[in-house]
MARLOMI-557786 format. One record per residue (C-alpha): residue number from 1; residue in one letter; x, y, z. Coordinates in steps of 0.5 Angstrom, whole numbers, plus 500, padded with zeros to 3 digits. Layout:
// residues N
pos | code | px | py | pz
NUM | A | X | Y | Z
...
***
This chain:
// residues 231
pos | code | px | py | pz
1 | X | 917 | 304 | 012
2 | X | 912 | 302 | 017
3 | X | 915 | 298 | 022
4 | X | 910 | 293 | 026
5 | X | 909 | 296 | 033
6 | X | 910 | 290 | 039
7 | X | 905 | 288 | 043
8 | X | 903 | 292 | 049
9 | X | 905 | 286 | 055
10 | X | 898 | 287 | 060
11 | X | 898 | 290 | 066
12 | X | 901 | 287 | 072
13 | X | 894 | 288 | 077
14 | X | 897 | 290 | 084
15 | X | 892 | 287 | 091
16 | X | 895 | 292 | 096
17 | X | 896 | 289 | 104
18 | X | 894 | 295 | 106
19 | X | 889 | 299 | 106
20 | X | 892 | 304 | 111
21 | X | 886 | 304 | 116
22 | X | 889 | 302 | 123
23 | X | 887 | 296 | 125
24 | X | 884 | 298 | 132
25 | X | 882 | 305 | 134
26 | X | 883 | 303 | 141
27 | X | 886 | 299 | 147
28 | X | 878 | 295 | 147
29 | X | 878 | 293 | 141
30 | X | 884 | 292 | 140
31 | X | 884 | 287 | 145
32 | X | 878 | 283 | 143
33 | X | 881 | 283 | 136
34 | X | 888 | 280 | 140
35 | X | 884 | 275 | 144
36 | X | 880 | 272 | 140
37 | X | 885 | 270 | 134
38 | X | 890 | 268 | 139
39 | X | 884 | 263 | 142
40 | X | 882 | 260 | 135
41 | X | 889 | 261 | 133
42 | X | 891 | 256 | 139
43 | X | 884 | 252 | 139
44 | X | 887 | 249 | 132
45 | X | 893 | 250 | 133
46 | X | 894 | 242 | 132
47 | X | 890 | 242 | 125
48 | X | 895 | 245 | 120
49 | X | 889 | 245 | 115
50 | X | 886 | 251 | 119
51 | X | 888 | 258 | 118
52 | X | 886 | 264 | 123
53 | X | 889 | 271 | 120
54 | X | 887 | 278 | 124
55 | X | 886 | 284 | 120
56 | X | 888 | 281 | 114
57 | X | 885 | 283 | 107
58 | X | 881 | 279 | 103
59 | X | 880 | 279 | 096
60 | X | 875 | 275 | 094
61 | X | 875 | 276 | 085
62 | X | 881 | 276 | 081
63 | X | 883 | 282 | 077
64 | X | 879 | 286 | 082
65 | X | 883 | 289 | 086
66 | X | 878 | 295 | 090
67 | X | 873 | 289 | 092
68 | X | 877 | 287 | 098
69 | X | 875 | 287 | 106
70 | X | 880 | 286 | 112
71 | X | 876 | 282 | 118
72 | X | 878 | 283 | 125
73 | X | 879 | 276 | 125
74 | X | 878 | 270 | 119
75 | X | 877 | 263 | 120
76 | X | 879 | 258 | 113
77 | X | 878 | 251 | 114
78 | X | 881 | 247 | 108
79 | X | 887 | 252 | 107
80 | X | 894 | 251 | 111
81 | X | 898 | 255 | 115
82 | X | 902 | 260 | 114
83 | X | 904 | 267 | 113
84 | X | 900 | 272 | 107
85 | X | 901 | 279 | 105
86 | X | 893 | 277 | 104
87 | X | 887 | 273 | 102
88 | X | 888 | 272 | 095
89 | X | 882 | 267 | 094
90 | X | 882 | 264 | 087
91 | X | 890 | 262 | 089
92 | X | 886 | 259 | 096
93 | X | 883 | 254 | 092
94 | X | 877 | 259 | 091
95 | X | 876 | 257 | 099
96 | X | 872 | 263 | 101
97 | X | 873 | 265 | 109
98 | X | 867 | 261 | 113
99 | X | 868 | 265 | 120
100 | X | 869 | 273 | 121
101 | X | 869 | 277 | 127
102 | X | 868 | 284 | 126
103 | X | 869 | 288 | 134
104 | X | 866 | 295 | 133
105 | X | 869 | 301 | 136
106 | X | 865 | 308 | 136
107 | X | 869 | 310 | 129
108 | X | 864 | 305 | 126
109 | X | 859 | 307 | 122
110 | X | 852 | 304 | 121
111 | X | 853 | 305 | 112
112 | X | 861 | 301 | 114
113 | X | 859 | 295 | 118
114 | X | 852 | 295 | 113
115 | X | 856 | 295 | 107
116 | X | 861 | 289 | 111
117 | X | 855 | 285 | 112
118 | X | 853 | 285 | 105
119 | X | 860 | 283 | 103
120 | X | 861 | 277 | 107
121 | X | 854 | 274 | 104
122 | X | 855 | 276 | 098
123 | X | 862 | 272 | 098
124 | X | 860 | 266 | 102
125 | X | 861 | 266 | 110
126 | X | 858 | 261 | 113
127 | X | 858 | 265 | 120
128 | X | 859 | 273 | 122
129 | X | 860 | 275 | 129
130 | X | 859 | 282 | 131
131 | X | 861 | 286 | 138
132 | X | 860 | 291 | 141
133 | X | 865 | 291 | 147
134 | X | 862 | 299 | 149
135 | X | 855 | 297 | 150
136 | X | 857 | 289 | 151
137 | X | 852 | 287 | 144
138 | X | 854 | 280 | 141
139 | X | 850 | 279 | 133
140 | X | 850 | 273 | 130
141 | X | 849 | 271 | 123
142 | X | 849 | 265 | 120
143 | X | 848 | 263 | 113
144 | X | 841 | 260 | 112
145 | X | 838 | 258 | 105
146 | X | 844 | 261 | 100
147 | X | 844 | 268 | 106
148 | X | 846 | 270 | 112
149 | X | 840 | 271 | 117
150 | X | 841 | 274 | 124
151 | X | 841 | 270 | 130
152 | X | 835 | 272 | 134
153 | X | 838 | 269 | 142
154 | X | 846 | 269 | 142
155 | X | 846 | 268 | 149
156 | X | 850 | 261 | 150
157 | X | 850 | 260 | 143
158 | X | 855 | 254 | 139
159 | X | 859 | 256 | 133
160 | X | 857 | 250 | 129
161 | X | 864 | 251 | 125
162 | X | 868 | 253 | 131
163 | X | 866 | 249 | 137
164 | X | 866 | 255 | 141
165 | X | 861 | 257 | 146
166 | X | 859 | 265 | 147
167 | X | 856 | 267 | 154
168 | X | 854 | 274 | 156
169 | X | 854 | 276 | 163
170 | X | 851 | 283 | 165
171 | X | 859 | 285 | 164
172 | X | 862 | 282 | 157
173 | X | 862 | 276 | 153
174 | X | 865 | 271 | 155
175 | X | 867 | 265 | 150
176 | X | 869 | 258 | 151
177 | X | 873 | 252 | 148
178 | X | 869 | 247 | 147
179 | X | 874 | 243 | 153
180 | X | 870 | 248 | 156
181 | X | 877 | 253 | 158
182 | X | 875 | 260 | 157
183 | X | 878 | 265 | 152
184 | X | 883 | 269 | 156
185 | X | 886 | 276 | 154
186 | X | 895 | 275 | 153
187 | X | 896 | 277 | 160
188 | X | 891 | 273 | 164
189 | X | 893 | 267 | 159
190 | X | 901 | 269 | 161
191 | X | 899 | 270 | 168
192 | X | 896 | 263 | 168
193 | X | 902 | 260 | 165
194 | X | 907 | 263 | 169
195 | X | 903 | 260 | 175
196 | X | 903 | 252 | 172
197 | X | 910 | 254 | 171
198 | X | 911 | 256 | 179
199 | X | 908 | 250 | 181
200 | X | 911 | 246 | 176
201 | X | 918 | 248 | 179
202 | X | 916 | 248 | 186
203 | X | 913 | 240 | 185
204 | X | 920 | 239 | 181
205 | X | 924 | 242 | 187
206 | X | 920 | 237 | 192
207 | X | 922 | 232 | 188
208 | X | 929 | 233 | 188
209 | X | 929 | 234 | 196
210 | X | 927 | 227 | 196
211 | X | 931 | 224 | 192
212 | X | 937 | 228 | 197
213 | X | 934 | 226 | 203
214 | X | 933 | 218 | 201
215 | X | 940 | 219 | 198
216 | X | 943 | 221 | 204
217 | X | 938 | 215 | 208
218 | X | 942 | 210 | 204
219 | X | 949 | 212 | 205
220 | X | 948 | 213 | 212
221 | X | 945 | 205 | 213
222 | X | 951 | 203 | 209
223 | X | 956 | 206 | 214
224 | X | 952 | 202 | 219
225 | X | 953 | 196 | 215
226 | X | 945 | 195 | 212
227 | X | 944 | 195 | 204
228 | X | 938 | 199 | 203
229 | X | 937 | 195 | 196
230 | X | 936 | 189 | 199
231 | X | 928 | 188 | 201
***
């Protein structure tokens, strides 16, 4: 007797968070890296509809699992906040990341970073920032026309997406809000909070030695029989 076989359940498709490669080679790039997702991720901080993610793999296409890519930093407008094992587009609303930044590192081949430039305008970012920490080379690409053409003067260049502005000195980049406050590494950004917080106790403990002082006034009118409330 034959008996009928049961229908074979498709295979669940596996999109891995990793793809085992570190995600800096060094303490330079490693920097930059932290530096600019902590200054976009504290720009927007206030937007909840904004999300900044630093080495985070992007799957643009559904049932494609080695399509993928893990940019330095992304930028998504239209997408919330939170944490993602990854980028998986087509449950994001089918939003494609519209700003990366990729810092180089002596590890970087020219075939790599030309492959990644190939996908990011295959798959639609609108905005593509490329730098060379060791030899201080900013690139620009900006979606044009349907693709990503090279900006050719970068040099006090604005991000029409981000707002941000990039400098380059003979020395780095530098790249400001658009308040005009500068991106600053972690350390100097906590050096620099620490110190508000110095001045602010120190302004806190003035204030309080004043209130003891007038305190201390007004007890001793009225022991000489003055009211100090009265003008």
């Amino acid at each position: 007797m034959l008996t009928a076989r049961a229908p074979e359940q498709p295979k669940e498709i596996v999109y891995p968070e990793s793809d085992g490669m570190p995600m800096a080679d060094n303490t330079l790039q490693f920097r930059w890296i932290v530096t600019i997702q902590g200054g976009l991720d504290l720009l927007f901080r206030d937007n909840p509809s904004v999300f900044v993610a630093g080495d985070l793999l992007w799957y643009p296409i559904e049932g494609e699992p080695t399509i993928r890519v893990a940019p330095d930093v992304m930028v998504v407008f239209g997408r919330p906040k939170g944490d993602r094992g990854a980028y998986l587009q087509w449950r994001e609303g089918g939003i494609a990341p519209q700003v990366v930044f990729e810092i180089l590192s002596p590890g970087n081949t020219v075939m790599e970073m030309t492959r990644k430039l190939g996908f990011y305008d295959r798959y639609g970012v609108e905005e593509y920032y490329l730098y060379d920490p060791d030899r201080n080379e900013l690139s620009i690409w900006i979606d044009q026309e349907g693709g990503l053409t090279e900006v050719e003067d970068v040099d006090g260049w604005i991000s029409p997406r981000l707002g941000i502005r990039f400098a380059q000195t003979a020395e780095t980049l530098k790249i400001y809000r658009p308040d005009g406050a500068i991106f600053d590494p972690y350390v100097e950004l906590g050096t620099r909070l620490e110190m508000e917080r110095q001045r602010a106790e120190q302004e806190r403990q003035r204030a309080e030695q004043e209130r003891q002082r007038a305190e201390r006034l007004a007890a001793q009118l009225r022991a000489l029989g003055v009211d100090p409330d009265q003008s």
